[in-house]
C-alpha angles and dihedrals in degrees: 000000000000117000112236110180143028092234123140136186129280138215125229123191098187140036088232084058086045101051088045089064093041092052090046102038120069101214111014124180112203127203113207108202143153126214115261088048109139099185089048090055093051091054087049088088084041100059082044088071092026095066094041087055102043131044092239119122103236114222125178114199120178095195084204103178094350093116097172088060094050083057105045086052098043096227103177091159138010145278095036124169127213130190128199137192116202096336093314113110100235104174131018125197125178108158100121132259113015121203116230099262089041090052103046086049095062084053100049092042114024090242 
């Protein structure tokens, strides 16, 4: 794993701000969090690398009390990742804490 850009996440606060990024980026992996959460604090350091070493824009969205959102996209634990192509969500992973290779993988392949 090389890393290619200088890219970091990014936070969103709302699912309007969320669905900007996901109508203007091409391939978009999305961290659903809450706060409290002490796995997704520990990947934190790990979509920092993650987004220097993949293409993928890197977004972090804690739905708070945005139920509809926790139900579109079917969040039943946290962390779960979501990535998107070109606005359609493509691959879904919530088991818990991902290593980094496991985690770039499931960028660059969908799985």
């Amino acid at each position: 794993m090389t890393e290619t850009t200088d890219a970091r996440p990014r936070t969103v606060e709302t699912r309007a701000d969320l669905d900007d990024v996901l109508a203007a980026e091409a391939r978009v992996l999305v961290m659903i969090r809450t706060a409290g959460c002490a796995i997704c604090q520990s990947m934190e350091p790990i979509l920092d690398l993650a987004a220097r070493a993949t293409d993928a824009t890197v977004v972090v969205f804690n739905p708070k009390d945005d139920l509809d959102a926790v139900a579109d996209f079917e969040v039943r634990s946290v962390p779960t990742f979501l990535l998107f192509e070109d606005g359609d969500l493509v691959a879904r992973r919530a088991d818990g804490f991902v290593p980094t290779e496991d985690l770039v993988a499931f960028i660059e392949n969908g799985s």
